[in-house]
Biopython code that builds the backbone (N, CA, C, O; Angstrom):
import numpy as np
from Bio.PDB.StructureBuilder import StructureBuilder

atoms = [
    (1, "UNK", "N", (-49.548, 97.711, 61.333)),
    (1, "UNK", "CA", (-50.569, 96.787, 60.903)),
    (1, "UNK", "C", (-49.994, 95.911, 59.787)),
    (1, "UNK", "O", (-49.137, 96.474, 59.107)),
    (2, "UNK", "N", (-50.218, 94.953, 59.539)),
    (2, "UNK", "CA", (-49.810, 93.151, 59.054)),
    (2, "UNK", "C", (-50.805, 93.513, 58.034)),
    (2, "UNK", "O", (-51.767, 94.228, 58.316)),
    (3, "UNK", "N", (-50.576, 92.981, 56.711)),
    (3, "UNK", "CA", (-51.211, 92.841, 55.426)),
    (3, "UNK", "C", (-50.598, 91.656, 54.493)),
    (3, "UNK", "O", (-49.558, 91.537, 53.845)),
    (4, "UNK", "N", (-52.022, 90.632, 54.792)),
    (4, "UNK", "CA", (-51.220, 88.984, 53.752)),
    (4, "UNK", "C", (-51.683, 89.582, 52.720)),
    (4, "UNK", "O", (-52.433, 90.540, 52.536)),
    (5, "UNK", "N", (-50.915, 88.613, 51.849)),
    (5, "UNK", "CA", (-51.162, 89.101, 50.382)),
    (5, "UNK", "C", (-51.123, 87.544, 49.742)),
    (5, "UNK", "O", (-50.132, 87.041, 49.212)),
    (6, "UNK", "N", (-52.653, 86.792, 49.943)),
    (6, "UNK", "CA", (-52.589, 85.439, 50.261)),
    (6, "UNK", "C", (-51.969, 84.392, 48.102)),
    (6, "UNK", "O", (-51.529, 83.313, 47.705)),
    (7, "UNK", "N", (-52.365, 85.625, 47.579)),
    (7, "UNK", "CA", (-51.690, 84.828, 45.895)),
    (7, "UNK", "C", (-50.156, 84.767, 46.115)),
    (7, "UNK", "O", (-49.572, 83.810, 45.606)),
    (8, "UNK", "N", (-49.453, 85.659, 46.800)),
    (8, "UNK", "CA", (-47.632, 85.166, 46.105)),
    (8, "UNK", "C", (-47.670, 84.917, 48.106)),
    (8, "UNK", "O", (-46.572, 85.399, 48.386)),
    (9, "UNK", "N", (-48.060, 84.635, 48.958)),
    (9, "UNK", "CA", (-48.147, 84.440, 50.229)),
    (9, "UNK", "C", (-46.871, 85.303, 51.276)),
    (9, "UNK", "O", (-46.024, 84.815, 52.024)),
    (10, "UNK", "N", (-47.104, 86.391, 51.025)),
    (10, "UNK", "CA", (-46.101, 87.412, 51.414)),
    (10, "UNK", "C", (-46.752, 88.339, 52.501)),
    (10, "UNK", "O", (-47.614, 89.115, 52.087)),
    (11, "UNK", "N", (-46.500, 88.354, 53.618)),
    (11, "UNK", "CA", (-47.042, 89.542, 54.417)),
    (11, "UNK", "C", (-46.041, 90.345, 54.701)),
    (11, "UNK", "O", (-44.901, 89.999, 55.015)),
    (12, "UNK", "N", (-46.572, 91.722, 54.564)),
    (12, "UNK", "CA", (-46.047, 92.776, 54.577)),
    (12, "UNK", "C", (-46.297, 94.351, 55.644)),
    (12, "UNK", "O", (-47.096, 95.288, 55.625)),
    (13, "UNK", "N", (-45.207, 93.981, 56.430)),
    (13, "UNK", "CA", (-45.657, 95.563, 57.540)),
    (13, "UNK", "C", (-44.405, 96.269, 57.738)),
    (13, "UNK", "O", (-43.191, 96.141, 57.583)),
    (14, "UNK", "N", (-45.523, 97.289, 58.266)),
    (14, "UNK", "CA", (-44.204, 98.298, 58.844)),
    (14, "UNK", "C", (-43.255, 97.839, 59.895)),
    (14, "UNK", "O", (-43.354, 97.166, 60.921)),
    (15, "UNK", "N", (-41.627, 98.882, 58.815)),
    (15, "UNK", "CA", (-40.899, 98.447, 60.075)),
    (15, "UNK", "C", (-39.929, 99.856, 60.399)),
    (15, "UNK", "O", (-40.226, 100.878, 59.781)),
    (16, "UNK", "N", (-38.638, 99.900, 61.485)),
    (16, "UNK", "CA", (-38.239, 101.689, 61.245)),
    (16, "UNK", "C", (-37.705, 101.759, 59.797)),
    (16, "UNK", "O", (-37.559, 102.775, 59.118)),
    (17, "UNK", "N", (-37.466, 100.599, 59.491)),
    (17, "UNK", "CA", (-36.518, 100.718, 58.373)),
    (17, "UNK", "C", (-37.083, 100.679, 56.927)),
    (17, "UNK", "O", (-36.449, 100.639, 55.873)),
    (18, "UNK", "N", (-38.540, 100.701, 57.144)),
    (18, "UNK", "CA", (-39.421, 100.579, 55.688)),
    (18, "UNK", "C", (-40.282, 99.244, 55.373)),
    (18, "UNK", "O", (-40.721, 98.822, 56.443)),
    (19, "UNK", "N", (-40.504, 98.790, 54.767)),
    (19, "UNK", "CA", (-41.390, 97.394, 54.707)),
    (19, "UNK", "C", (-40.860, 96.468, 54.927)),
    (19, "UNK", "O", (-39.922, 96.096, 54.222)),
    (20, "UNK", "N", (-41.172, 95.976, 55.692)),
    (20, "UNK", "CA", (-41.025, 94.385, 55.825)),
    (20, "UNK", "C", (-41.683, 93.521, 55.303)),
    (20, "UNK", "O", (-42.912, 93.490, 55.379)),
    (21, "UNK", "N", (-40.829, 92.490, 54.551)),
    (21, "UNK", "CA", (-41.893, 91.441, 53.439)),
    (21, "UNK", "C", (-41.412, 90.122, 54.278)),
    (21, "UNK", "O", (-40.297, 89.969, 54.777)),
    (22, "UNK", "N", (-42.165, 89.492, 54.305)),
    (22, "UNK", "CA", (-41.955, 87.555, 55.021)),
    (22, "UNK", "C", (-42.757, 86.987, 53.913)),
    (22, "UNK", "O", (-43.962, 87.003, 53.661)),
    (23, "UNK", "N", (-41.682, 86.462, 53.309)),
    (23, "UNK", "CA", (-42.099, 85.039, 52.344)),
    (23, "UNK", "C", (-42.368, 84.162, 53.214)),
    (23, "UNK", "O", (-42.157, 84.121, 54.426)),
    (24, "UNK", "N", (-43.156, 83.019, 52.058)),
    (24, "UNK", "CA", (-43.576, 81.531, 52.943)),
    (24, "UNK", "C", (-43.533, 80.844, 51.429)),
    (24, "UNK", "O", (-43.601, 81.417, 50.342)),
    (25, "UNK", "N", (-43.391, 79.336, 51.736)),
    (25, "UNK", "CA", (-43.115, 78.073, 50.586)),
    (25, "UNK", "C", (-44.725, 77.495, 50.591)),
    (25, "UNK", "O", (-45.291, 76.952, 51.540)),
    (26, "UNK", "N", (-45.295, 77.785, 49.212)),
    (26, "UNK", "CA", (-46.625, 77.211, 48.876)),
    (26, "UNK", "C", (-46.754, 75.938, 49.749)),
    (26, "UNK", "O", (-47.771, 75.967, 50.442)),
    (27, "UNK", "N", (-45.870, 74.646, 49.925)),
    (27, "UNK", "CA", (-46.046, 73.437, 49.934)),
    (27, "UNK", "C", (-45.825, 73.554, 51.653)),
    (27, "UNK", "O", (-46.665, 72.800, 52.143)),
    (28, "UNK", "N", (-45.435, 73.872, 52.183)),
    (28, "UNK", "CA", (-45.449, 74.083, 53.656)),
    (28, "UNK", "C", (-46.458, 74.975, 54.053)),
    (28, "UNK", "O", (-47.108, 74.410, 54.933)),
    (29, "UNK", "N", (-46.889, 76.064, 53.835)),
    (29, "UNK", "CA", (-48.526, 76.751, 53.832)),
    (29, "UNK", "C", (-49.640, 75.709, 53.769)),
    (29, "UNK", "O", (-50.513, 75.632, 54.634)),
    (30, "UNK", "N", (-49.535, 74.596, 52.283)),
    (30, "UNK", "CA", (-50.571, 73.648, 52.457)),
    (30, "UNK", "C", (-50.425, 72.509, 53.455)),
    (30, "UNK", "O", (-51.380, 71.972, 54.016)),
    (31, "UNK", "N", (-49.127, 72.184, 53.631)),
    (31, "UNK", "CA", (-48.990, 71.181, 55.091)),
    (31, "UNK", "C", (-49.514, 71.754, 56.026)),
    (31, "UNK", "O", (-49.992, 70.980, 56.856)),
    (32, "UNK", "N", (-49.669, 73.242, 56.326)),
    (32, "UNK", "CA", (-49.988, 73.042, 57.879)),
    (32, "UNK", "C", (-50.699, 73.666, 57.653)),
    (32, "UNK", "O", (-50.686, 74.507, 58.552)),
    (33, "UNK", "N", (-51.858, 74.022, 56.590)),
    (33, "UNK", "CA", (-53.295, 74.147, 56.046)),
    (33, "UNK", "C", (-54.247, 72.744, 56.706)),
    (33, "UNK", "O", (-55.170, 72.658, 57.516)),
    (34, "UNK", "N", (-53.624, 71.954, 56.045)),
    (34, "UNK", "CA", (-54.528, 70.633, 55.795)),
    (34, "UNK", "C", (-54.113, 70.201, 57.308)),
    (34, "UNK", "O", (-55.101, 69.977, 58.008)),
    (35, "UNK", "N", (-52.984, 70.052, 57.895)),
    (35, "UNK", "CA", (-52.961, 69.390, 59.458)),
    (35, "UNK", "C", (-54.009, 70.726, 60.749)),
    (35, "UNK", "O", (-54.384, 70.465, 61.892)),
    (36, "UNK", "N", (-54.206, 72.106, 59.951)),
    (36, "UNK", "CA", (-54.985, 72.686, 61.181)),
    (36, "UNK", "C", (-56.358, 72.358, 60.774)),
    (36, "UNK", "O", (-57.258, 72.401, 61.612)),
    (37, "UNK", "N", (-56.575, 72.054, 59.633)),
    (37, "UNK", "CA", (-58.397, 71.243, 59.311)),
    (37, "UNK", "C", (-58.269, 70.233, 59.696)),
    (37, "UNK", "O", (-59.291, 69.890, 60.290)),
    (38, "UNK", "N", (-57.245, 69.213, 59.697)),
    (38, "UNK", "CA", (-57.643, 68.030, 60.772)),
    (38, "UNK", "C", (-57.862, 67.832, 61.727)),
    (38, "UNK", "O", (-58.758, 67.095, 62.138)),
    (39, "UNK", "N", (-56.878, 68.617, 62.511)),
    (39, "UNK", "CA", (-56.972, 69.198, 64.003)),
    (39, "UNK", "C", (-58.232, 69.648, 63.932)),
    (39, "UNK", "O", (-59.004, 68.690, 63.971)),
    (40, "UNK", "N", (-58.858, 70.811, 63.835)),
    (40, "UNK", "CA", (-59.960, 71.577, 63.849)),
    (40, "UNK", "C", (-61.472, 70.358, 63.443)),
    (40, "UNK", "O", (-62.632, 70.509, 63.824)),
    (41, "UNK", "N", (-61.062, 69.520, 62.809)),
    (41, "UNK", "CA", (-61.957, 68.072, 62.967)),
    (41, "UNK", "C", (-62.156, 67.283, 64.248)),
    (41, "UNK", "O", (-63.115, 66.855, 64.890)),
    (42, "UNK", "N", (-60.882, 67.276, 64.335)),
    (42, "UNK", "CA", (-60.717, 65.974, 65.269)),
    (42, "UNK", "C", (-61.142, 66.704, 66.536)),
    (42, "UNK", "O", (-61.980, 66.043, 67.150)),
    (43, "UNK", "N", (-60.791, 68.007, 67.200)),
    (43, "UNK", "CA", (-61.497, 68.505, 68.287)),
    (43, "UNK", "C", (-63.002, 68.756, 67.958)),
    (43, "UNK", "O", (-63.813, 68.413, 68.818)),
    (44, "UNK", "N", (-63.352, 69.188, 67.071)),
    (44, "UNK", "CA", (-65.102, 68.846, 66.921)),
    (44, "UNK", "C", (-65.837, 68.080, 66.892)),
    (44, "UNK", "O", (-67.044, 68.218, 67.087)),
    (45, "UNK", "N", (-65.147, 66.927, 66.594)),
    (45, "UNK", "CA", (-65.792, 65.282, 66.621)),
    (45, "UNK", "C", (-65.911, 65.111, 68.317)),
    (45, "UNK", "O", (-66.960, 64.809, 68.886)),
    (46, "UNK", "N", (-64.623, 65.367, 68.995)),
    (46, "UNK", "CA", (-64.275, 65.036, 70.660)),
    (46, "UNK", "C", (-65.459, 65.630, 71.299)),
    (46, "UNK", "O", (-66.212, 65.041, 72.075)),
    (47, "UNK", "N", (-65.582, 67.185, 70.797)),
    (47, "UNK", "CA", (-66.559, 67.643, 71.858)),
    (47, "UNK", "C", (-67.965, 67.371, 71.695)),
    (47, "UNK", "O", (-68.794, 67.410, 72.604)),
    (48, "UNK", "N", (-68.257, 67.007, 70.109)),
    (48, "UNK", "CA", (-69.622, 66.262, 69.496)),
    (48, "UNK", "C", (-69.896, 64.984, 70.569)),
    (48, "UNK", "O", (-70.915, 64.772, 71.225)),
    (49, "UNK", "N", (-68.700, 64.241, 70.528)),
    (49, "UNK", "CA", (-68.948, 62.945, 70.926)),
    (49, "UNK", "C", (-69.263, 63.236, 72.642)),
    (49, "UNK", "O", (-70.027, 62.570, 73.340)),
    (50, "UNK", "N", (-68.522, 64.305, 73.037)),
    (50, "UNK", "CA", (-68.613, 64.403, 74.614)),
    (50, "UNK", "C", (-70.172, 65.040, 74.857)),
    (50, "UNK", "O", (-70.879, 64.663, 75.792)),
    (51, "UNK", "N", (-70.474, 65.772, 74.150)),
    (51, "UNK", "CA", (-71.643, 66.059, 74.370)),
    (51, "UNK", "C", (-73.117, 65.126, 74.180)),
    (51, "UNK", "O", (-74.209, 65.408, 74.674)),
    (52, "UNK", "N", (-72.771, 63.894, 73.278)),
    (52, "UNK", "CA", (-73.331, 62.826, 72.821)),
    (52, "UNK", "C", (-74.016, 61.905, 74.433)),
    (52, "UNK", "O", (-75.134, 61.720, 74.913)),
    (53, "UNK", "N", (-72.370, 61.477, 74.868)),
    (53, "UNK", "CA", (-72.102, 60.595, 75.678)),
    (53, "UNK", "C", (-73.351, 61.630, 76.951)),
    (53, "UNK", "O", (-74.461, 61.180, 77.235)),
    (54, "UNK", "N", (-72.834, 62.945, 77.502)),
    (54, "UNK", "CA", (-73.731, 63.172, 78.320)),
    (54, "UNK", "C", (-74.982, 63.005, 78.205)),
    (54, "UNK", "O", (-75.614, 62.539, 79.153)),
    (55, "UNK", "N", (-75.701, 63.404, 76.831)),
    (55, "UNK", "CA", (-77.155, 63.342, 76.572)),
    (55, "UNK", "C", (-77.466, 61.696, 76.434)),
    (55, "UNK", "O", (-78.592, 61.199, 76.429)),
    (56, "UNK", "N", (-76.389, 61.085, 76.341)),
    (56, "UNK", "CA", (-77.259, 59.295, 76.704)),
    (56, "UNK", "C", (-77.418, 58.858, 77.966)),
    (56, "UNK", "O", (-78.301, 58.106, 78.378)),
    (57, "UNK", "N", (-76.134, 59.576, 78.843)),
    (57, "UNK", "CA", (-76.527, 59.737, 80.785)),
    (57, "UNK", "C", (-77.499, 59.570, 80.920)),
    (57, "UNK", "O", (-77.836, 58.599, 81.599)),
    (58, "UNK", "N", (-78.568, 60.514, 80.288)),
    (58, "UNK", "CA", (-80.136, 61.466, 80.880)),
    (58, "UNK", "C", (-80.867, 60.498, 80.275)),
    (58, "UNK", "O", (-81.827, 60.142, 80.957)),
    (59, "UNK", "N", (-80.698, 59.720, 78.798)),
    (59, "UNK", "CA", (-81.651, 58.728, 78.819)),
    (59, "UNK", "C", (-82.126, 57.685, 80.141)),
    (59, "UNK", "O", (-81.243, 57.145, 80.807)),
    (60, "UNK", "N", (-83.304, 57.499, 80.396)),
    (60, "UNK", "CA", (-83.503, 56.078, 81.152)),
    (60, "UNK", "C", (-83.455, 54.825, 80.765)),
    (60, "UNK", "O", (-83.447, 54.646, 79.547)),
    (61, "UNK", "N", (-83.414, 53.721, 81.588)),
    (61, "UNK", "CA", (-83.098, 52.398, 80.507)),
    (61, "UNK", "C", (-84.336, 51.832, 80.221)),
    (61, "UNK", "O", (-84.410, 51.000, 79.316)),
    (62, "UNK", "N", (-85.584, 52.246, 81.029)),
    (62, "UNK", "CA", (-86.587, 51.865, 80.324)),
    (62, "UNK", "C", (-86.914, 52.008, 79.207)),
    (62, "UNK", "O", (-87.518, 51.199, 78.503)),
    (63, "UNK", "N", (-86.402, 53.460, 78.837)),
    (63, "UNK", "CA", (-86.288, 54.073, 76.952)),
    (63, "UNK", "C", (-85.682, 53.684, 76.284)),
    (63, "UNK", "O", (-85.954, 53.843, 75.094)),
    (64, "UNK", "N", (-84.874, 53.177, 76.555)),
    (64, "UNK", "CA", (-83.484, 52.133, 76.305)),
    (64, "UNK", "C", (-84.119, 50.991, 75.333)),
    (64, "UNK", "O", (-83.922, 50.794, 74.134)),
    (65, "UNK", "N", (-85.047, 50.229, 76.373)),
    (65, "UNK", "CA", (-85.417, 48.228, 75.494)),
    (65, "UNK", "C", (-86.307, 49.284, 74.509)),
    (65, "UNK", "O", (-86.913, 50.355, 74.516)),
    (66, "UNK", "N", (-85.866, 48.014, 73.564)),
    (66, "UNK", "CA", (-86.964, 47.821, 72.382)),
    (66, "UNK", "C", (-87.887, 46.940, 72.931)),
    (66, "UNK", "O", (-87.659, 46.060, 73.761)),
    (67, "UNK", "N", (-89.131, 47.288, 72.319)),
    (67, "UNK", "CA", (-90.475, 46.820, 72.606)),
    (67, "UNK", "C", (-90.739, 45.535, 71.752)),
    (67, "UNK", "O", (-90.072, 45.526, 70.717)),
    (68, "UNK", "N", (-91.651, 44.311, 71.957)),
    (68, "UNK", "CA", (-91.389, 43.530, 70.875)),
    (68, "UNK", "C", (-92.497, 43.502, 70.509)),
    (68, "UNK", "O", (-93.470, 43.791, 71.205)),
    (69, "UNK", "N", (-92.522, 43.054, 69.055)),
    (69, "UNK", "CA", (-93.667, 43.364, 68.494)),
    (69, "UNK", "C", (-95.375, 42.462, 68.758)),
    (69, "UNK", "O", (-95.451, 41.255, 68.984)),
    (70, "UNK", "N", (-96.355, 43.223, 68.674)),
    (70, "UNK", "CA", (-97.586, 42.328, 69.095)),
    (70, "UNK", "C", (-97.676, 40.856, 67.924)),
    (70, "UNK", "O", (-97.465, 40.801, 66.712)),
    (71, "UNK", "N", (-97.993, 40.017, 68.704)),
    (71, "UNK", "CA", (-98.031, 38.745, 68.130)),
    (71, "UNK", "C", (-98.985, 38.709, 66.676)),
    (71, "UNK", "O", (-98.854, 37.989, 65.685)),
    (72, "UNK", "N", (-99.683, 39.458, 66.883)),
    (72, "UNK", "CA", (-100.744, 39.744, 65.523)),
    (72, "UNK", "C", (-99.696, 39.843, 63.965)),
    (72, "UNK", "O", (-99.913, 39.276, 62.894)),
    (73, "UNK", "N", (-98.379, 40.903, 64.387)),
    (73, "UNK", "CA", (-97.762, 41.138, 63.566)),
    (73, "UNK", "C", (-96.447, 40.320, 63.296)),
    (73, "UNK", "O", (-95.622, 40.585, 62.422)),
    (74, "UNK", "N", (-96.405, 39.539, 63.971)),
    (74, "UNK", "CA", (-95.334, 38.284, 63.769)),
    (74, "UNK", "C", (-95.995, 37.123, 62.667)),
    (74, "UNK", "O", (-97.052, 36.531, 62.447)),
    (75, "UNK", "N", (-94.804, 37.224, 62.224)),
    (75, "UNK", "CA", (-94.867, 36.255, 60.368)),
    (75, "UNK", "C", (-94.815, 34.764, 61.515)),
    (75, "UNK", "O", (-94.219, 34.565, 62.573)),
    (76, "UNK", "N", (-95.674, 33.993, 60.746)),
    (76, "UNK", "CA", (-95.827, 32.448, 60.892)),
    (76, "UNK", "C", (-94.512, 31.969, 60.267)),
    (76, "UNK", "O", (-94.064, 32.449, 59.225)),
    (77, "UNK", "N", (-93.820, 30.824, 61.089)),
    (77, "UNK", "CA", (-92.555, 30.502, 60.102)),
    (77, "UNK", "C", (-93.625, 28.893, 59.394)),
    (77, "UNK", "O", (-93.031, 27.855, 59.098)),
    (78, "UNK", "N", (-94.470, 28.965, 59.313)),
    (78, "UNK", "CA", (-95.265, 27.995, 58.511)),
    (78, "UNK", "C", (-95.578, 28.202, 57.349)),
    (78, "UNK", "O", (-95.810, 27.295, 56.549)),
    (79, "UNK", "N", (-95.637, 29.534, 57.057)),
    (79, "UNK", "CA", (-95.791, 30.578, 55.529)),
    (79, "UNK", "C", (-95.226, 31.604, 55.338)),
    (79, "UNK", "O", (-95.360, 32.662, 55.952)),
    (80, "UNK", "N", (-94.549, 31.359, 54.465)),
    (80, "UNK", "CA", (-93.537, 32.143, 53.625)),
    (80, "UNK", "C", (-94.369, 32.844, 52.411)),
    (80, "UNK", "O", (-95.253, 32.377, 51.693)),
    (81, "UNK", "N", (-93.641, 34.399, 52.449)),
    (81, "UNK", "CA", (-94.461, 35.378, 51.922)),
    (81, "UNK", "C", (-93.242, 35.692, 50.729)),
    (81, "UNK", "O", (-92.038, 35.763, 50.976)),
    (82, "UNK", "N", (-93.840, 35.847, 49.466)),
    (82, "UNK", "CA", (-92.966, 35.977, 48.327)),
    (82, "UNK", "C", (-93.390, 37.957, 47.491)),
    (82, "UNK", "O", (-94.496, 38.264, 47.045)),
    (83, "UNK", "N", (-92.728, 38.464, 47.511)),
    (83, "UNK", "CA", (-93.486, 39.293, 46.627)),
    (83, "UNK", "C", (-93.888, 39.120, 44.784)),
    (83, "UNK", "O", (-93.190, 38.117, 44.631)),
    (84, "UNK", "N", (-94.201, 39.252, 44.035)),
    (84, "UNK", "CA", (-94.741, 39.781, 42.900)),
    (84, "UNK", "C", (-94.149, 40.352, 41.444)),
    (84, "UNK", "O", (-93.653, 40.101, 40.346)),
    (85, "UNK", "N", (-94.618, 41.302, 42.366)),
    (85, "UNK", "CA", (-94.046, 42.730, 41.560)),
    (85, "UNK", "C", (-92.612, 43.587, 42.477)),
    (85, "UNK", "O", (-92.376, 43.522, 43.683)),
    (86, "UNK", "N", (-92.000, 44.194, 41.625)),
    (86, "UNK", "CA", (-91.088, 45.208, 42.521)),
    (86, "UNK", "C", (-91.423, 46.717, 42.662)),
    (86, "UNK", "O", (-91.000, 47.543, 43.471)),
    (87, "UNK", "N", (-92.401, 46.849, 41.531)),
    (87, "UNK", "CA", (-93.508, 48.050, 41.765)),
    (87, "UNK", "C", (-94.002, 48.020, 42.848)),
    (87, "UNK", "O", (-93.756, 48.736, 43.819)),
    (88, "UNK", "N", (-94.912, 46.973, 42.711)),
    (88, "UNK", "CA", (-96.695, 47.264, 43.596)),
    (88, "UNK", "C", (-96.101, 46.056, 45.092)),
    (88, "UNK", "O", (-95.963, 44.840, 44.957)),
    (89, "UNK", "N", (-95.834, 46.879, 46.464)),
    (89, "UNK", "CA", (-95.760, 45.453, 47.450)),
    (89, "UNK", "C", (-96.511, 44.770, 47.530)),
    (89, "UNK", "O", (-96.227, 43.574, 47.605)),
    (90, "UNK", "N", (-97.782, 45.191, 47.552)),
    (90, "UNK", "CA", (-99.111, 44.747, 47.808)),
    (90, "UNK", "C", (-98.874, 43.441, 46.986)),
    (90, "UNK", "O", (-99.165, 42.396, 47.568)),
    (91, "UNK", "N", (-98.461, 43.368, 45.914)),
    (91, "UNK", "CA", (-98.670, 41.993, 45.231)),
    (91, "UNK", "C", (-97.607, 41.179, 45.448)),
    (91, "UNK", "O", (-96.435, 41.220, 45.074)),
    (92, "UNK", "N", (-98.470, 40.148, 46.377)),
    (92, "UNK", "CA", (-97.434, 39.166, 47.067)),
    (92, "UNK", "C", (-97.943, 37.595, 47.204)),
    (92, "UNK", "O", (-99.169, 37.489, 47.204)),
    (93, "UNK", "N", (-97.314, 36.547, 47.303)),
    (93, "UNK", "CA", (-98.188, 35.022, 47.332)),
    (93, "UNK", "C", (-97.499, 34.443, 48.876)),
    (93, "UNK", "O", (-96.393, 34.767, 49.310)),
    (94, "UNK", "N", (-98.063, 33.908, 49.256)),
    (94, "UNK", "CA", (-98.184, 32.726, 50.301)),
    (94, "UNK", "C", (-97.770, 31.788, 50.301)),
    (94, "UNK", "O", (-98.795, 31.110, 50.381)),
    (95, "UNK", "N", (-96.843, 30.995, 50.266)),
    (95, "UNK", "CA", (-96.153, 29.718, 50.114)),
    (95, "UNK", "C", (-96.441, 28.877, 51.337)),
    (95, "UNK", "O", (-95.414, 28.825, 52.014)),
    (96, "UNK", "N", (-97.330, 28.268, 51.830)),
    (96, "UNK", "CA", (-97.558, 27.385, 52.439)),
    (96, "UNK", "C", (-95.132, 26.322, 52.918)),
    (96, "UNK", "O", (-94.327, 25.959, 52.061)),
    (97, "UNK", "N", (-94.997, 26.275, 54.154)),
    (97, "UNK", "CA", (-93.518, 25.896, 53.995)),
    (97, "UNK", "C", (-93.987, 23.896, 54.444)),
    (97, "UNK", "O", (-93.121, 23.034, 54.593)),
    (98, "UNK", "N", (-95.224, 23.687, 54.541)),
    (98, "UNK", "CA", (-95.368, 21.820, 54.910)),
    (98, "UNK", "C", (-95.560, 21.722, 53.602)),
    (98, "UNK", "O", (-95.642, 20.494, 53.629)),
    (99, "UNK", "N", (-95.708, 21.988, 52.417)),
    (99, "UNK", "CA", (-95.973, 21.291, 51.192)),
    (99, "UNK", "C", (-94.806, 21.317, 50.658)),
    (99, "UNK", "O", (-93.889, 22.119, 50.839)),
    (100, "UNK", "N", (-94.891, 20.107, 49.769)),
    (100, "UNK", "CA", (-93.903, 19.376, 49.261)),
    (100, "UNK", "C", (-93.659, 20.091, 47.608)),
    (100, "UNK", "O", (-94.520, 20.207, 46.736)),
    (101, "UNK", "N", (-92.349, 20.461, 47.546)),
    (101, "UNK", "CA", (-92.467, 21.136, 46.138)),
    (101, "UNK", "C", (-92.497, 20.295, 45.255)),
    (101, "UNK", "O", (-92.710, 20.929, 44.222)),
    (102, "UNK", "N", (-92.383, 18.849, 44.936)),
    (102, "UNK", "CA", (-92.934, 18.389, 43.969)),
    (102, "UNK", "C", (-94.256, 18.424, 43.419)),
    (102, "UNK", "O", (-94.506, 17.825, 42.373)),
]
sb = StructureBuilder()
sb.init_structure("model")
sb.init_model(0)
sb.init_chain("A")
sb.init_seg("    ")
for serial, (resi, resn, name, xyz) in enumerate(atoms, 1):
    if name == "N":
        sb.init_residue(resn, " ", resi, " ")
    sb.init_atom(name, np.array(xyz, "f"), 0.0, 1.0, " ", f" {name:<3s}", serial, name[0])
structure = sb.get_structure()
């Protein structure tokens, strides 16, 4: 049985001849630390995204369009709406856009 000994990065097992120690170099441990978390990213993003792509298959495209909005709620481009306050929205003025700003 294998025993790391992850502070001086030394694993140590049996061998016929008594312990076996395997050193490793801090700065090569963190190179291929940080490249198996990228890896280990980059395949989780792939299968995120693959699983993404199928569940938009199953959408329909009728669910798809945006709806447009009822005419009630469409701004007049004849009046221009200013707010107030940056508190309260509610307080807002009407700018009429045919009058003349003089």
């Amino acid at each position: 049985m294998a025993i790391p000994h992850y502070v001086y990065l030394v694993l140590k097992m049996p061998s016929p001849t008594g312990v076996l120690s395997l050193r490793a170099n801090l700065s090569i441990a963190y190179a291929y630390e940080t490249e198996s978390l990228a890896l280990a990213e980059a395949t989780d993003l792939s299968i995120q995204m693959a699983s993404m792509v199928t569940e938009a298959k199953m959408v329909s495209a009728d669910d798809m369009e945006v709806p447009e909005p009822p005419c009630a709620f469409a701004k007049s481009k004849e009046v221009k709406e200013i707010g107030l306050s940056l508190d309260d929205p509610s307080k807002t003025l009407k700018i009429g856009a045919h009058l003349d700003p003089k």
